[in-house]
C-alpha positions as CSV (number, residue, x, y, z in Angstrom):
1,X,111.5,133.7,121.3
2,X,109.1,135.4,119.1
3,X,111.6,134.5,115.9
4,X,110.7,131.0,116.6
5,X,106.9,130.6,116.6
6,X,105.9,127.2,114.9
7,X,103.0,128.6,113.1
8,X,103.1,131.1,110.6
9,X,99.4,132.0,111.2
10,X,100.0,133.1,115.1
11,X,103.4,134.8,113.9
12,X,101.8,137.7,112.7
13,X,98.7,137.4,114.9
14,X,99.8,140.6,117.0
15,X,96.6,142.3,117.0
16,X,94.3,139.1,115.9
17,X,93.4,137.0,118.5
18,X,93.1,133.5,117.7
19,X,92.1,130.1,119.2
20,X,94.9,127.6,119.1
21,X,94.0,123.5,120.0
22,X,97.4,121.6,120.8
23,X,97.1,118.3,120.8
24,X,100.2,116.0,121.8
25,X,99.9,112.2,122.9
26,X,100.8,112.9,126.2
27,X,101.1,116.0,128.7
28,X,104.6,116.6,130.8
29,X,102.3,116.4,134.5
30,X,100.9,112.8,133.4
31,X,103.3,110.3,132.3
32,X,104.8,112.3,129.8
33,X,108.4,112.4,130.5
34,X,110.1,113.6,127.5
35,X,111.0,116.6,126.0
36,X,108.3,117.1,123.2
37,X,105.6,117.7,126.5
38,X,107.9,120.4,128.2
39,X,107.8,122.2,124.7
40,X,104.3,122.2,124.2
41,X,103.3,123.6,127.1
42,X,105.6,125.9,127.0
43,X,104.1,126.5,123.8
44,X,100.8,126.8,125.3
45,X,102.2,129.0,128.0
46,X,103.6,131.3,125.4
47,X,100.9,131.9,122.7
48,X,98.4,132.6,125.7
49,X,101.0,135.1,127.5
50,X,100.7,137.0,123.8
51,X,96.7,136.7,124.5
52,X,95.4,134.0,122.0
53,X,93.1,131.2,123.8
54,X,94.9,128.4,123.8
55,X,93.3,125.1,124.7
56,X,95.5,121.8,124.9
57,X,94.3,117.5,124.9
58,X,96.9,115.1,125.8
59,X,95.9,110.8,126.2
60,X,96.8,109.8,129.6
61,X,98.7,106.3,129.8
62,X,96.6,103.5,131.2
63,X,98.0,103.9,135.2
64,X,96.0,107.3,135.3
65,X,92.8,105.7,133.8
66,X,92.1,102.8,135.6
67,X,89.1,104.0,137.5
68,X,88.0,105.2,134.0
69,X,84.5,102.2,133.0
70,X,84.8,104.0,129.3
71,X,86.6,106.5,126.4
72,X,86.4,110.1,127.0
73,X,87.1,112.9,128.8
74,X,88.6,112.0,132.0
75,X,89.1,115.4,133.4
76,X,89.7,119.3,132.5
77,X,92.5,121.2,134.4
78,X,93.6,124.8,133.9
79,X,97.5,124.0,134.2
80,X,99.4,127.3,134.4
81,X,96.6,128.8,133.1
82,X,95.9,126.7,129.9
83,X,92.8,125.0,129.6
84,X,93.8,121.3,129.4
85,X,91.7,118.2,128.6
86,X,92.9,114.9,129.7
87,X,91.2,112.0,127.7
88,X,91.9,107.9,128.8
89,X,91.1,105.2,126.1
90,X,89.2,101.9,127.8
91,X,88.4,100.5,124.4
92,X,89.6,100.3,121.2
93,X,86.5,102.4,120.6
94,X,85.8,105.1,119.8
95,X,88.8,105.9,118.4
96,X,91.7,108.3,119.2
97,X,90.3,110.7,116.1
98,X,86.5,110.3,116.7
99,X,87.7,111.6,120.8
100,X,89.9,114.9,119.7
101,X,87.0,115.2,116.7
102,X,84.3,115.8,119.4
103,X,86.5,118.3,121.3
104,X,87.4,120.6,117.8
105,X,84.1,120.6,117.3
106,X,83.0,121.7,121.0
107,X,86.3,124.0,121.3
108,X,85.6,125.5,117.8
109,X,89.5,127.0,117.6
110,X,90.7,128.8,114.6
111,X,93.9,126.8,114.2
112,X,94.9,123.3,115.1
113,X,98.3,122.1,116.2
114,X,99.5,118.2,116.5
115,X,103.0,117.1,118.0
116,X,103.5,113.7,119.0
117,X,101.1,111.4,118.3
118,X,101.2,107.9,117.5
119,X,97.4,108.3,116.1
120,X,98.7,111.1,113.9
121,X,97.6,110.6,110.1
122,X,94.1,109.7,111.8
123,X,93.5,112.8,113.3
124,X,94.4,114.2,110.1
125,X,92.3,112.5,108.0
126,X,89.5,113.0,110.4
127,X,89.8,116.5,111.4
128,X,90.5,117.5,107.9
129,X,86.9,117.7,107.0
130,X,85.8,120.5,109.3
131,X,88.1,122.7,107.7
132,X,90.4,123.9,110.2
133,X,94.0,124.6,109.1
134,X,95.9,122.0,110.7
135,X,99.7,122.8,111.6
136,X,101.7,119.7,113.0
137,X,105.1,119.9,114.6
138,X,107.5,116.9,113.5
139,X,109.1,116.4,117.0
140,X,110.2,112.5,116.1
141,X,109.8,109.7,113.3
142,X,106.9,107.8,113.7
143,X,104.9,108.7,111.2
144,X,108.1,107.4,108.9
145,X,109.0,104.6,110.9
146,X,107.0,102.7,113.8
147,X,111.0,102.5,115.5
148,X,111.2,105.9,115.4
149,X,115.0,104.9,113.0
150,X,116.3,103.2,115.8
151,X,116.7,99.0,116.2
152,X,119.3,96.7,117.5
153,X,120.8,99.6,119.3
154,X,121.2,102.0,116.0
155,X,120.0,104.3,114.1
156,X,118.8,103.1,111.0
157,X,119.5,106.0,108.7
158,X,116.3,105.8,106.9
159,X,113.0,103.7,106.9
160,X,113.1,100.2,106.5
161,X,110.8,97.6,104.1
162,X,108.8,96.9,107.8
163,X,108.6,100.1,108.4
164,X,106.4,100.9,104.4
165,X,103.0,100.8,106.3
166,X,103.7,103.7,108.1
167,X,105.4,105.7,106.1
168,X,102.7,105.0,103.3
169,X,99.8,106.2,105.5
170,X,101.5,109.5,106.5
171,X,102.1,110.2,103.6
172,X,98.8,109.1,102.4
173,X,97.5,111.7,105.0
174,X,99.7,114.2,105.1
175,X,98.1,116.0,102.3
176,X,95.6,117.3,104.9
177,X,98.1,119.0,106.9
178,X,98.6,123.0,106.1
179,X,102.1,123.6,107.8
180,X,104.9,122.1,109.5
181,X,107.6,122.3,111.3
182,X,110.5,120.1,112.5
183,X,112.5,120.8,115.9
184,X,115.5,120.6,113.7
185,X,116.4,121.1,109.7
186,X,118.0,117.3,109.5
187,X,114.2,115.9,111.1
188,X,112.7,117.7,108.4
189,X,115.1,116.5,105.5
190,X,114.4,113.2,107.2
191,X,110.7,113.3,106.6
């Protein structure tokens, strides 16, 4: 529904046109089998049915990379129309950020959006530089706890001592993030 756009700056976009990169860890027709990859394509679906150009990139797990011999790009789809770039990692360089880096700056979009990503605060930190408003979606808790507030079969109610790494470098980074916006009111209280 219109009511429930994510990003203020496509909200009231009706006669602006306007370049939108999703970026999510994984995508819902490669390994990605949750719920946070049906919602950002249909994300992608619905910004470009209201005519903005919406590019997504999505990491593919390891089983559809094997043939890959290094980083990159391993293919570019159009997947219900939206112009989707699949990247593998082969080694630990370069990096996750320096990757989605090279495609902002071929892509050139006017607005960036990150969902799950395990590589989040990164990204930020990287991207944040080329001066791009950056609008992330908080879709799980990773950036607050590696567990995601969940061990020995629980949920842990809030982040743990272990856990201070993580939650120290999102916040750290998350000063370089313009908007967000939680899939629920008690996610964002949570962060």
């Amino acid at each position: 529904k219109p009511s429930c756009l994510p990003c203020p700056l496509v909200k009231q976009s009706k006669a602006i046109d306007v370049k939108i990169f999703l970026i999510n860890q994984e995508h819902m027709h490669f390994g990605g089998p949750g719920g946070a990859e049906r919602s950002v394509q249909s994300l992608a679906e619905f910004y470009t049915s209201q005519g903005h150009e919406v590019v997504q990139a999505a990491m593919l797990r390891r089983r559809f990379t094997r043939d890959m011999t290094e980083s990159g790009v391993l293919s570019v789809r159009y997947i219900n129309g939206i112009k989707t770039i699949l990247l593998g990692k082969k080694s630990r360089l370069p990096t996750h950020a320096d990757l989605i880096a090279s495609l902002i700056l071929s892509e050139n979009p006017d607005v960036i959006h990150t969902n799950v990503l395990h590589f989040a605060t990164s990204v930020w930190d990287r991207l944040f530089a080329m001066g791009i408003p950056i609008v992330h979606s908080l879709r799980e808790y990773k950036l607050i706890c590696r567990n995601n507030m969940f061990r020995n079969r629980q949920d842990c109610g809030t982040a743990c001592t272990g856990c201070g790494l993580s939650l120290l470098r999102s916040q750290s980074s998350s000063h370089h993030v313009d908007a967000v916006v939680g899939v629920s009111s008690f996610v964002q209280k949570q962060h």
